[in-house]
C-alpha positions as CSV (number, residue, x, y, z in Angstrom):
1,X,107.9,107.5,68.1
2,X,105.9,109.0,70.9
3,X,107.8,108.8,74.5
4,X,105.7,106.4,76.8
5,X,105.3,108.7,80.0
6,X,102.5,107.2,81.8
7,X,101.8,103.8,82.9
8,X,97.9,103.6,83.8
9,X,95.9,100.5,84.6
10,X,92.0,100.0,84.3
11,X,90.0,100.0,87.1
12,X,89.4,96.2,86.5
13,X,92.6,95.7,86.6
14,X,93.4,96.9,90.6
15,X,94.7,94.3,92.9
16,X,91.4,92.0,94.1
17,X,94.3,90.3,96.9
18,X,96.8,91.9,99.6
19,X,99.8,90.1,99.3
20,X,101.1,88.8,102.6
21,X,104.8,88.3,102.3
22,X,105.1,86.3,105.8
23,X,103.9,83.2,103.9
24,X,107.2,83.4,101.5
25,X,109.5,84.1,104.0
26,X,112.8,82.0,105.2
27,X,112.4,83.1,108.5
28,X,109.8,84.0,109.9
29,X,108.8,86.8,112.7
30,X,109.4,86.3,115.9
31,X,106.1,86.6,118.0
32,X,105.2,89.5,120.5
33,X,105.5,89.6,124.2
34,X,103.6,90.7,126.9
35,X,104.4,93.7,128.1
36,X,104.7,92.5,131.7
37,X,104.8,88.5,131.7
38,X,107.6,89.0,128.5
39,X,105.7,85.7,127.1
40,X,104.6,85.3,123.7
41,X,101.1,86.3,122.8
42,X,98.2,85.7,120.1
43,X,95.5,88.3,118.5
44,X,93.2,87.1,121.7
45,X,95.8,89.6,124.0
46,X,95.2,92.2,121.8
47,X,91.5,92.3,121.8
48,X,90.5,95.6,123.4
49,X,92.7,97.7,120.9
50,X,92.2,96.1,117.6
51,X,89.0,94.2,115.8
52,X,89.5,91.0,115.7
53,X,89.3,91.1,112.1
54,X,92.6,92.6,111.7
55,X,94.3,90.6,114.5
56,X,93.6,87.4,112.7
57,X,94.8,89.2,109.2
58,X,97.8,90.1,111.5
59,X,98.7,86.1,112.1
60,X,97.2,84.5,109.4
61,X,99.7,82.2,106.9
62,X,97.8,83.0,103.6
63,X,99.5,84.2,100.9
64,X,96.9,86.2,99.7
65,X,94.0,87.9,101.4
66,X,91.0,89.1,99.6
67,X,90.3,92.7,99.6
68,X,86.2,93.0,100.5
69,X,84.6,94.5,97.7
70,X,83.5,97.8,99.7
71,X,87.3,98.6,100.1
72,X,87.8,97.7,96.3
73,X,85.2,100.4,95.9
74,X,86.2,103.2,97.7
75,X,89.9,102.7,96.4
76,X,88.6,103.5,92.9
77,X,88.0,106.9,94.0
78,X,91.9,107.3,93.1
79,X,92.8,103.9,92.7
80,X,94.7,102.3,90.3
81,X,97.4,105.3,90.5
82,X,100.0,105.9,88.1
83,X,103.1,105.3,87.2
84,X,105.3,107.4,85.3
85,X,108.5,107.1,83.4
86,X,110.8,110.2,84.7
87,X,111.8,111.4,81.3
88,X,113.0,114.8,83.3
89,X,115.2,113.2,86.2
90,X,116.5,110.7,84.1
91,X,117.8,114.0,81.5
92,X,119.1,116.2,84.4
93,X,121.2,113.8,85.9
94,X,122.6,112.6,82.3
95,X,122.6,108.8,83.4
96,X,122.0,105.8,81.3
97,X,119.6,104.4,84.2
98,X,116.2,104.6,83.8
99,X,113.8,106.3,86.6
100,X,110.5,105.5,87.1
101,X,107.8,106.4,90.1
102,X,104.7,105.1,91.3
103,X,102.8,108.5,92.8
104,X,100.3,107.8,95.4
105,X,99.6,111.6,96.0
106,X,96.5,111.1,94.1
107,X,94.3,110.0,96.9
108,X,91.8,112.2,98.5
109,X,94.3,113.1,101.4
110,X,97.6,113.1,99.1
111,X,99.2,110.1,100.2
112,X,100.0,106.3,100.3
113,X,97.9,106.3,104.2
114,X,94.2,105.7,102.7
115,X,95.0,102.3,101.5
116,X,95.0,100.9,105.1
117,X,93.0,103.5,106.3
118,X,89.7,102.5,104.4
119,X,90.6,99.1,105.3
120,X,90.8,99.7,109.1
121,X,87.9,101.6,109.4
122,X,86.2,98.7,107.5
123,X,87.2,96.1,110.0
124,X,86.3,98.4,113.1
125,X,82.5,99.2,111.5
126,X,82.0,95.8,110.7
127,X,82.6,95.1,114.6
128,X,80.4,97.9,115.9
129,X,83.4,100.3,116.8
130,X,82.5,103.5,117.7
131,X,85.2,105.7,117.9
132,X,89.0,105.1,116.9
133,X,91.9,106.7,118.1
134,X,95.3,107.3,116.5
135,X,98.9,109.2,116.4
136,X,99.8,110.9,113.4
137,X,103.2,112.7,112.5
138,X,103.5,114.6,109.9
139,X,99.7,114.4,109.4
140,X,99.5,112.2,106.6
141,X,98.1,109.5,108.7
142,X,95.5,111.6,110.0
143,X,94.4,112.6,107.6
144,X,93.9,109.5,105.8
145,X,92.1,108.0,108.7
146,X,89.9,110.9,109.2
147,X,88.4,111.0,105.4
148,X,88.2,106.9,106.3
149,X,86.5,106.9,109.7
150,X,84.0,110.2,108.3
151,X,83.1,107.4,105.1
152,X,81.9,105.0,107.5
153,X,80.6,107.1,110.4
154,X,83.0,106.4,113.1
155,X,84.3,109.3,115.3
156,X,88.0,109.9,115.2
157,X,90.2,111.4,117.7
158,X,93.9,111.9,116.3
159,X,97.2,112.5,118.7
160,X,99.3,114.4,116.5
161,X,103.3,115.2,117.3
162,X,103.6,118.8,118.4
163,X,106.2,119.9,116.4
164,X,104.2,118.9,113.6
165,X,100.9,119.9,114.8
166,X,102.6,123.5,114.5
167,X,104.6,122.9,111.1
168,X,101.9,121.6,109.3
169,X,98.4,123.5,110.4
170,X,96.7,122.7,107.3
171,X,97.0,118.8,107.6
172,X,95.2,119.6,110.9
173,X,92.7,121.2,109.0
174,X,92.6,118.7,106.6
175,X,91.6,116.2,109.7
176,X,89.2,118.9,111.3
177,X,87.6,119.1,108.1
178,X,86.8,115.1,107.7
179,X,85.6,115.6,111.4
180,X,88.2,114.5,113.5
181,X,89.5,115.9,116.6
182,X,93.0,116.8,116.8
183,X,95.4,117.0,120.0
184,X,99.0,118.5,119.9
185,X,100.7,115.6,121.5
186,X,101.9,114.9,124.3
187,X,98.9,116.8,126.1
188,X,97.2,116.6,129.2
189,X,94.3,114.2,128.1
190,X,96.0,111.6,128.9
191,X,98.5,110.0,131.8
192,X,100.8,109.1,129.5
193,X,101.1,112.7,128.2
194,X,101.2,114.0,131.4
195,X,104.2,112.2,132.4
196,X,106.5,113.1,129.7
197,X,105.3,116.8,130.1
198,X,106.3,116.6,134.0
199,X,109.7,115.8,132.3
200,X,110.2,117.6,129.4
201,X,107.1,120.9,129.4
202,X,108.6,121.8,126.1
203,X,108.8,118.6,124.3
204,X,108.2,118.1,120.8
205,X,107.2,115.1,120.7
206,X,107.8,112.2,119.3
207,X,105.7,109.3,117.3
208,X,106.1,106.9,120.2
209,X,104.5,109.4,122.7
210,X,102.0,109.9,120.3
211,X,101.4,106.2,120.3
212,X,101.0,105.8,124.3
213,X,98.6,108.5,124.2
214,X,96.3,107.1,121.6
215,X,96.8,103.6,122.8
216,X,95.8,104.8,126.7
217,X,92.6,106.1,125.4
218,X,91.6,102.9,123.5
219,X,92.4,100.9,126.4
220,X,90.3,102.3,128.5
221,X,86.8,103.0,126.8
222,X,85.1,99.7,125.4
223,X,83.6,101.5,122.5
224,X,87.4,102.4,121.7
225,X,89.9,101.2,119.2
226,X,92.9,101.9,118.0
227,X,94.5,102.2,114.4
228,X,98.2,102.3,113.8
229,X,99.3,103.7,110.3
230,X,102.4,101.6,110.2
231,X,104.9,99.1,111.8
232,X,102.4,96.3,112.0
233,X,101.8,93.3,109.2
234,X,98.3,93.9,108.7
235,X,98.9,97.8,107.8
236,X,102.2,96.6,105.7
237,X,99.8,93.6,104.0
238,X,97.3,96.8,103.1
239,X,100.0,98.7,101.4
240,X,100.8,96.1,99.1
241,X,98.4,96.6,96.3
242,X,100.8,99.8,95.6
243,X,103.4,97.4,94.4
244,X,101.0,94.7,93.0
245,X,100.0,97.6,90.2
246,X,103.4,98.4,90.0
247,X,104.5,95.3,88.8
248,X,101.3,95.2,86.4
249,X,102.9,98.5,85.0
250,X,106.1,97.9,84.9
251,X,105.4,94.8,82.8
252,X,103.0,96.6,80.8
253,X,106.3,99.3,80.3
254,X,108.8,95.9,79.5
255,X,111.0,96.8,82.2
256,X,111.2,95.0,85.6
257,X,113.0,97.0,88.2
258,X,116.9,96.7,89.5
259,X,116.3,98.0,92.1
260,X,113.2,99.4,93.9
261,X,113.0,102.1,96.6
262,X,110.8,103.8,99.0
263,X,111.3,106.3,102.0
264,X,111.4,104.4,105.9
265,X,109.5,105.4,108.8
266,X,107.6,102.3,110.5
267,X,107.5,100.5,107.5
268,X,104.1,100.5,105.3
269,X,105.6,103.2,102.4
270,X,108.4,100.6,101.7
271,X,106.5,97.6,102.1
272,X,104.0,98.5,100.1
273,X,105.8,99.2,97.1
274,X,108.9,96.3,98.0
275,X,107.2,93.3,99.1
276,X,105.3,92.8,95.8
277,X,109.2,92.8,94.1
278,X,110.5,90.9,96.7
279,X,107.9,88.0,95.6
280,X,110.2,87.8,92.6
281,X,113.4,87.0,95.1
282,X,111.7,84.8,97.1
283,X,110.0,82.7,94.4
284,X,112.1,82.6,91.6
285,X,115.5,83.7,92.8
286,X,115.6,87.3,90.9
287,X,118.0,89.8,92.8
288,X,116.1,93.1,92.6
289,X,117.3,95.6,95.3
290,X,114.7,96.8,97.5
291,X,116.4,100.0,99.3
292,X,114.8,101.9,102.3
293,X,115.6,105.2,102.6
294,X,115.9,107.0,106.1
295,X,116.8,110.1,107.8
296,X,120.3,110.5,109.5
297,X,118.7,112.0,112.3
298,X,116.4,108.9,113.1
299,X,119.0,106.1,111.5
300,X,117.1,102.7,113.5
301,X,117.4,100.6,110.1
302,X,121.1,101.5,109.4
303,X,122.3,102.2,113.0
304,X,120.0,100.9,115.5
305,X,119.6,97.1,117.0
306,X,117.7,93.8,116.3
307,X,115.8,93.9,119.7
308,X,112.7,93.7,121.4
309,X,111.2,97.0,122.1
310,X,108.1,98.8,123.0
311,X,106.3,100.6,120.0
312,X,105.2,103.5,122.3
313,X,107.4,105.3,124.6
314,X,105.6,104.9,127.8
315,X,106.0,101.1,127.2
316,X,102.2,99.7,127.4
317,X,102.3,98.3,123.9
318,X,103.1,94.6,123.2
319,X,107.0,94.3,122.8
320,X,108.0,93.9,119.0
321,X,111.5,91.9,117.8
322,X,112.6,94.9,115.3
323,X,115.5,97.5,114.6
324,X,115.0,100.0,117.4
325,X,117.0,102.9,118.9
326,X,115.2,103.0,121.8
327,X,111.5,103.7,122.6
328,X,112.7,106.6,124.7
329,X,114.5,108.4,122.1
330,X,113.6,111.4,120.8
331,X,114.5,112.1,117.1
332,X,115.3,116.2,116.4
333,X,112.1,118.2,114.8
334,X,112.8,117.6,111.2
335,X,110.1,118.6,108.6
336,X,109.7,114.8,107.6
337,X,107.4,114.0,110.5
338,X,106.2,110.9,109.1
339,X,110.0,109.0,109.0
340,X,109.9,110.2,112.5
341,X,109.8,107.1,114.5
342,X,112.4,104.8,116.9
343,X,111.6,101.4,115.2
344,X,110.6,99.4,112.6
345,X,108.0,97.3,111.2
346,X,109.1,93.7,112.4
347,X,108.3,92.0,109.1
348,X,110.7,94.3,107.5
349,X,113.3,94.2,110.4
350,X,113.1,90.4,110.0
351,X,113.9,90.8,106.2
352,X,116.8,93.4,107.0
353,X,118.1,90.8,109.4
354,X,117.9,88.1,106.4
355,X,119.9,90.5,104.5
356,X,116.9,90.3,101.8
357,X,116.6,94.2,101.9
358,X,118.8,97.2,102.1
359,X,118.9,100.8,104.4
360,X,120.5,104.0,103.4
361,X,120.2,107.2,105.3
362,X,120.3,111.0,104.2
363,X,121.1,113.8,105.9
364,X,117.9,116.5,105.7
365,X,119.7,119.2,103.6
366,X,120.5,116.6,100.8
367,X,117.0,115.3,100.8
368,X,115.5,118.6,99.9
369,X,118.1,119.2,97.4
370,X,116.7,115.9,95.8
371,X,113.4,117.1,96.4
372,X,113.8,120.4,94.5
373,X,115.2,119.2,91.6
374,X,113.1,116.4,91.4
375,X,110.0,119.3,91.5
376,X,112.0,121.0,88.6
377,X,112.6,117.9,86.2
378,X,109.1,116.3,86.2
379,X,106.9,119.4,88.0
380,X,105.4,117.4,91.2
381,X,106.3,119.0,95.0
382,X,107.2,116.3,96.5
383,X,106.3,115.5,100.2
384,X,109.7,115.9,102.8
385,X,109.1,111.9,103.2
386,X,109.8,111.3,99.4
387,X,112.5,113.4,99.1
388,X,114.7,110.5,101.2
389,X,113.7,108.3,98.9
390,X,114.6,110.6,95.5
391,X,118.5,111.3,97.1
392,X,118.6,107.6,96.9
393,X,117.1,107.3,93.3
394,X,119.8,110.1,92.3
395,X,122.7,108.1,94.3
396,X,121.7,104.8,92.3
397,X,121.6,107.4,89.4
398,X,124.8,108.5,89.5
399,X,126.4,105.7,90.3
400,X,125.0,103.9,87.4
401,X,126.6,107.4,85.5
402,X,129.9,106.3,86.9
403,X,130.2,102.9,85.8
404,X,128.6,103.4,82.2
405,X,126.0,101.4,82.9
406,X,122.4,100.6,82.8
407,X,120.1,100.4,85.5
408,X,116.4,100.2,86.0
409,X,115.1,102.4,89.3
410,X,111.1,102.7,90.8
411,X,110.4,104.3,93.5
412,X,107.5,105.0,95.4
413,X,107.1,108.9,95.5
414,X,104.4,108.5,98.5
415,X,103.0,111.8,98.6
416,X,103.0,115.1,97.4
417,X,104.0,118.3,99.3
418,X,101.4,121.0,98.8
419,X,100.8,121.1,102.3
420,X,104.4,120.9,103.3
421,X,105.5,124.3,101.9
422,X,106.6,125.7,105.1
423,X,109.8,123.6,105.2
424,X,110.5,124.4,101.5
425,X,110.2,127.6,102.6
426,X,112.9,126.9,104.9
427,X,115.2,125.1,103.1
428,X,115.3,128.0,100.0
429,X,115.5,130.4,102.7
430,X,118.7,128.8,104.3
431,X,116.7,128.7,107.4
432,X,116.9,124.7,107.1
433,X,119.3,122.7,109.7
434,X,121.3,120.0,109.1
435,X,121.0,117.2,111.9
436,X,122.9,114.0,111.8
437,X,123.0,111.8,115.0
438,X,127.0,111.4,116.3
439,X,127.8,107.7,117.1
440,X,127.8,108.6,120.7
441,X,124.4,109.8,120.7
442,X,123.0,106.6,118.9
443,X,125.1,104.8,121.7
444,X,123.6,107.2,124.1
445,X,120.0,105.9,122.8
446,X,120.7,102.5,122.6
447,X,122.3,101.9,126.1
448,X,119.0,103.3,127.4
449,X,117.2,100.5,126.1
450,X,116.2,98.1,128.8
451,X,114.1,95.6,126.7
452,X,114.4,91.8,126.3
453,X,117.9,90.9,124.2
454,X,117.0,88.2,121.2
455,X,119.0,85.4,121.0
């Protein structure tokens, strides 16, 4: 009997719904504050940066919200993407569990990004927007808005994190080629780059400076918006049709997960691939494991606090209830750029809170050893993103090993790395650093934080 390796789904099959797990919820979000006033406000407040489109898709208590059919169609370009049964792992590690992955790195710019992306863009055209602004970090983003805003003929301007706007040239390229411009952030377009350049000329960067950047420019042109690749419920709500065919597949396999895992920077990756599992918890009591995986050297989920806190460093973003280690930190240059960020999503922060989900951290030495011998068992390069999420697949793996028993793992591997061969390059070179925060630096970074307490 022939080996099952490859779970595919029919076009006709793919997702007509974004599943919007706020409506199943226990507790729900807190709402966000002013910047100034510190009072709650609605989708009105946030007007001049977002179509109202996605504000009200941002607040609404559906469960469900219809994907328009021109998003349906430009997701088939790629869309339903597989899911594969890893045969290879699963012998390498010698464990009884089984291993499966939903790979994303078939879209046009390698990732999980275009799935919100296209839909953003959408919204914006259908409002008249001319131009859109953004951060990126590792590029992924970027990218994926680029090759969306170039579909529907808005112009894109893109603030990407200078240490990755110099580790990763050919995402750049990628964006220059959809027609985007790109700026090493922080830069001197801007006031709010200008002020961390006054103190810090050699920064690197950081996703939250990157933000302020994008968000200043937005804020002050009326033809302007802005586009956010994570953190917020709209982008998390987009993500979901990842796990929506992943449970079509898995069923379609017999299997239905133990536990489920993705890689964690602001939140959509994880989301996208969770929430549609987490249904199963919600609704009919199941106890599938949905892990986030981390980097040590930007730990908010597993060592930060429940808090409000600004999404951008300058502070001129709406303050967020989430896990935080402070919008002024600074996380070291690792290679994954994307995971990159000081806080999380607040729909997932709620959930961690709630002790519905999970966290787990790796150190960045451990995540490329994942990676590579993921690459060798089932012949995909990995992005540096996925690789946290593969040392947690092998740690469930092993464990499972340990005990003797059985286990069912999926994980979302996100992206793939073709573009990302300079830090492989670096890590089989030996030229890789370790980087784990000490607890007095994460004390350091969250006594700096001078943002409302939550109850």
């Amino acid at each position: 009997m022939t080996k099952q390796r490859k779970i595919s789904l029919s076009e006709a099959e793919m997702p007509e719904s974004w599943y919007n797990i706020v409506a199943d919820m226990p507790n729900k979000p807190l709402p966000p504050l002013h910047p100034q006033t510190q009072e709650p406000i609605g989708p009105d407040a946030l007007a001049p940066l977002f179509p109202m489109g996605l504000m009200q898709q941002e607040v609404t208590p559906e469960k469900w919200v219809a994907i328009p059919d021109e998003v349906r169609h430009l997701y088939s370009l790629w869309r339903p993407t597989p899911l594969y049964r890893a045969y290879g792992l699963e012998k390498v590690l010698d464990t009884p569990a089984k291993i499966y992955y939903k790979y994303e790195g078939t879209s046009p710019s390698g990732s999980h990004k275009p799935n919100t992306a296209i839909a953003q863009a959408y919204y914006n055209k259908q409002e008249g927007v001319k131009r859109i602004t953004t951060e990126t970090g590792a590029g992924q983003w970027g990218s994926a808005l680029s090759f969306a805003c170039q579909h529907f003929g808005i112009e894109c301007e893109v603030y990407m994190v200078k240490i990755s706007y110099h580790q990763k040239p050919y995402r750049k390229l990628m964006m220059n080629t959809w027609g985007a411009s790109v700026i090493a952030s922080p830069s001197n377009k801007t006031q709010a780059g200008q002020k961390v350049l006054a103190n810090d000329p050699d920064s690197p960067g950081s996703l939250g400076t990157a933000i302020s950047e994008a968000v200043e420019r937005a804020a002050t042109d009326e033809h302007t918006k802005y586009a956010l690749g994570s953190v917020l419920n709209h982008v998390l709500m987009h993500q979901t049709i990842i796990g929506q065919e992943a449970v079509l597949q898995m069923e379609k396999a017999g299997d239905l997960p133990d536990v489920v895992v993705a890689p964690f920077g602001g939140g959509s990756n994880f989301a996208g691939i969770a929430f549609p599992f987490l249904r199963y918890n919600l609704e009919e009591g199941k106890n599938i494991r949905c892990i986030a995986s981390e980097p040590a050297s930007c730990p908010k989920l597993t060592k930060g606090i429940f808090r409000y806190d600004f999404g951008d460093t300058i502070g001129m973003t709406p303050l967020l209830p989430m896990y935080t280690l402070g919008h002024n930190f600074v996380p070291a240059p690792i290679h994954a750029g994307g995971l990159r960020y000081h806080g999380a999503g607040v729909v997932v922060s709620q959930l961690l809170k709630d002790q519905l989900i999970e966290a787990r951290s790796h150190q960045q030495l451990e995540c490329f050893e994942a990676g590579i011998q993921f690459a060798r068992a089932e012949g995909i390069i990995p992005a540096p993103e996925a690789n946290h999420a593969i040392a947690t697949v092998i740690a469930e793996a092993e464990q499972a090993k340990r005990e003797g028993k059985s286990k069912i793992i999926l994980f979302n591997l996100c992206g793939h790395g073709n573009f990302d061969m300079s830090a492989y390059e670096a890590y089989l070179s030996g030229k890789l650093t370790e980087h784990e925060l000490t607890d007095q630096e994460i004390q350091q970074a969250i006594s700096g934080i001078d943002t409302p307490e939550i109850a």
